[in-house]
N, C-alpha and C positions, 0 to 999 in steps of 0.2 A: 504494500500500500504506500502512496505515495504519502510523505509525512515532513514536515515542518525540520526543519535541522535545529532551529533551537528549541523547539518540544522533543526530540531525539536526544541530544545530545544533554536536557532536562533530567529527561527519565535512564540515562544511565547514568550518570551520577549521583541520583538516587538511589541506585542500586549498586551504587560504589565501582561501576567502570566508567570506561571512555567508549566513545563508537569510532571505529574503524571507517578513514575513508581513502578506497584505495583509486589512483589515476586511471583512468580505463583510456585507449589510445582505438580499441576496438570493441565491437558488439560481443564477441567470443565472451571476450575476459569480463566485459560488465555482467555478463549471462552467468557465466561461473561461480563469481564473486557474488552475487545476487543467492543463488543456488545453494554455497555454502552457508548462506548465513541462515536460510530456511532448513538447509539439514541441522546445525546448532542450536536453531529457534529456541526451543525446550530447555538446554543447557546453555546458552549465554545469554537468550534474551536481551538481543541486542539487536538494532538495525544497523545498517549500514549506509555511508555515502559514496556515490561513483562522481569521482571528481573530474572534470574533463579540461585538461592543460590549456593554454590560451593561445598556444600557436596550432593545437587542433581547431579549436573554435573560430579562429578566424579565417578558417576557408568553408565554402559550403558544405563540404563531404562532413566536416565537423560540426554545423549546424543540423545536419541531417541526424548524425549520430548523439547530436543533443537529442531532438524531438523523441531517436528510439530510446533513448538510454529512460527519458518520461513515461514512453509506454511501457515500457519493462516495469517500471517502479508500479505505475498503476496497477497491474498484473501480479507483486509481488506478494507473499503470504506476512510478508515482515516488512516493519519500514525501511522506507526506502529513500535516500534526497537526492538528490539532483546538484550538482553544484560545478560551477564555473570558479578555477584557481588558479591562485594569483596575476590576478587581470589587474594591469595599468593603462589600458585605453580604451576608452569609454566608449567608444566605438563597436567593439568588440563585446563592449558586459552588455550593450544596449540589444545587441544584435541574440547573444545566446541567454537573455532573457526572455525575448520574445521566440525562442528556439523552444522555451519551455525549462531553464534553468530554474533552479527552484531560490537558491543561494547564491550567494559571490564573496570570493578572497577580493576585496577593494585594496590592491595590495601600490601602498605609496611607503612601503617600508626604507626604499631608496633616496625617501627625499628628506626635506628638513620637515623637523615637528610641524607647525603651524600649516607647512605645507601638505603634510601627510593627513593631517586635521580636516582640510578642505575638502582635497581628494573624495575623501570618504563619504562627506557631504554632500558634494558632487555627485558623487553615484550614486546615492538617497534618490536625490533628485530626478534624476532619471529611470531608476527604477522602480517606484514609488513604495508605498510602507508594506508589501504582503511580503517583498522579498528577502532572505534573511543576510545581513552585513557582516562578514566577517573580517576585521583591519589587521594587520601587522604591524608591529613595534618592534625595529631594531634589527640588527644585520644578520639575515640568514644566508650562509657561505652558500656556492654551488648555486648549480643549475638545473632543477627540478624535473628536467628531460633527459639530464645525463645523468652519468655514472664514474665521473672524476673523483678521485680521493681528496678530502678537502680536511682542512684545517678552520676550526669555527669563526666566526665574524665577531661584531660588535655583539654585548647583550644587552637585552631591553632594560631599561632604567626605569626600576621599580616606583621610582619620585615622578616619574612622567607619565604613570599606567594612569591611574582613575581621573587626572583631566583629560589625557588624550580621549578614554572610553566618552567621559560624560559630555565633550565636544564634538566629539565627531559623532558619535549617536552609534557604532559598532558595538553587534549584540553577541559578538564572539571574538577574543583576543588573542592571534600565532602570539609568540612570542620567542624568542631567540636566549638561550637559553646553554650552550656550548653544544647544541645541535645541528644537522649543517643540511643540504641536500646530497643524495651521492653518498658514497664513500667515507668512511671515517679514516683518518689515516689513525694504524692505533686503536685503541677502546675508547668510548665518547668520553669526555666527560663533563657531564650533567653536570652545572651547578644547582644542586638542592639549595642552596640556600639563597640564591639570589629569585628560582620559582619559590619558593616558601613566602619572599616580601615582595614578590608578584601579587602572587595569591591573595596577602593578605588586602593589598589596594585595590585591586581589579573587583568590579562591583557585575562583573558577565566571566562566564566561563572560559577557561584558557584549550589553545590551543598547540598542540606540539609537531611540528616538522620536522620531515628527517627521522623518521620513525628505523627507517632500515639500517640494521647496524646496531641497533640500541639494544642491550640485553633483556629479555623477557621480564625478568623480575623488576627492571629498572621501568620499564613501559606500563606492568601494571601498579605500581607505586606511585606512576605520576596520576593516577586521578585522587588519591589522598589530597593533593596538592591543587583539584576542582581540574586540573587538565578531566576536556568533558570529551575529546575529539582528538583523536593521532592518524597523522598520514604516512601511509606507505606507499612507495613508487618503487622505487629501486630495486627491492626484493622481489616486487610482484615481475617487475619485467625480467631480473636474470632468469629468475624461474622457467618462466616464460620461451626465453630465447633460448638456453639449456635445452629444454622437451623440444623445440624448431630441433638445432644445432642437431642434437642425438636422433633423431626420428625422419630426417628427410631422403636419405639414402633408402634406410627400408621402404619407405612409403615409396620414394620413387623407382624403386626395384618390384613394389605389390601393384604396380601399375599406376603409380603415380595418382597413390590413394591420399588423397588432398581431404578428404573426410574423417580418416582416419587421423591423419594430421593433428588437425583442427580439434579432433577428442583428444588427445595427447596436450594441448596447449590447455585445450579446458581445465584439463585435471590439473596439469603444474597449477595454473592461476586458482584454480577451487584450492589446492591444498593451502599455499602462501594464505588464502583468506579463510582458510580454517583454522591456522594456527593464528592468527593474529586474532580470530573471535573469540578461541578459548583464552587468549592472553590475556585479552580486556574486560572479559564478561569478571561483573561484581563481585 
């Protein structure tokens, strides 16, 4: 069922997780991904979000796969959101909201405060109030398409969370955090203490990227700390290109059983989002 991201991302945190939202680049994997979380239903009791990158979105093939990624949610036995991430051109959030986008990352993380404030406003505005805002605060390393080993960025300045939230009017906060996109070089490391006085100023639920890479027990730890929502990209796609990678030779030796295939990707991307629902569920 299609459902609200900050009534999702509400109700597991009430139940002491975060909701998983994993980058879909295709229909397959959002199918999958969708699928696992309905075989978990019972045991994680969590929905999920199919987040859809901004340089997908902004070609038509990517608006289209917005519209299915909506029917699939309607359709689905567990919630389900719809969401367009880290969009910086308004152009683009206007377009895959009318595609049927349910949310948007209004990500002006890049700019100065007051201007990252606006931003956010900004896309208020043209998006009007059903749609859910989620902003960013503070420098997340990498490139959320790749898979470069990175070393973390700037982190969010816990003195700057509850005005940037109550200005800019953003109903869900990324936050940066020694988290990166991509690759960690090394084991992450988290500073608990600077999400702890996050936490305590931020008056809307936090958000964590750069999910891949982060050790299980540390990801289910962060929703103690109201992290309500963790993304994964990175995992989901080695997964993914792994089962391609291993599986094209047979297929194309069984007569270039491209069906076959395509169950082989399903399953890597169901498993990645099976293990990451048992991770988070409360």
């Amino acid at each position: 069922m299609r459902s609200r991201l900050d009534d999702v991302v509400a109700a597991s945190l009430l139940g002491g997780g975060a909701v998983p939202a994993f980058t879909c680049y295709d229909f397959a994997t959002a199918t999958a991904v969708v699928e696992a979380a309905e075989t978990a239903a019972e045991e994680a009791g969590l929905g999920v979000v199919l987040n859809v990158a901004p340089k997908t979105a902004a070609t038509r093939a990517g608006l289209r796969l917005i519209a299915a990624l909506r029917t699939l949610a309607d359709g689905a036995s567990v919630p389900v959101c719809v969401q367009l991430d880290h969009a910086a051109d308004a152009a683009v959030i206007a377009d895959a909201v009318a595609a049927g986008a349910d949310a948007v990352l209004a990500d002006g993380s890049a700019l100065p405060l007051e201007d990252n404030v606006a931003f956010v406003r900004h896309v208020r505005a043209i998006v009007g109030p059903d749609v859910v805002l989620e902003a960013e605060l503070g420098g997340l390393a990498g490139d959320e398409d790749k898979a470069f080993a990175q070393e973390a960025a700037g982190l969010t300045d816990p003195d700057e969370v509850r005005g940037f939230v109550e200005r800019s009017g953003a109903q869900l906060l990324a936050v940066a955090i020694g988290n990166v996109h991509g690759r960690y070089r090394g084991e992450p490391q988290i500073r608990w203490d600077v999400l702890g006085r996050i936490a305590q100023e931020s008056p809307v639920p936090l958000v964590l990227h750069g999910a891949s890479g982060i050790p299980a027990a540390d990801l289910a730890r962060a929703a103690s700390f109201r992290v309500g929502k963790v993304n994964v990209n990175t995992e989901l796609r080695t997964a993914v290109l792994a089962s391609v990678a291993g599986g094209v030779a047979g297929r194309q030796a069984d007569g270039e059983d491209l069906a076959g295939l395509l169950r082989e990707w399903s399953t890597a991307a169901g498993r990645v989002a099976g293990d990451v629902l048992a991770t988070l569920r409360g």
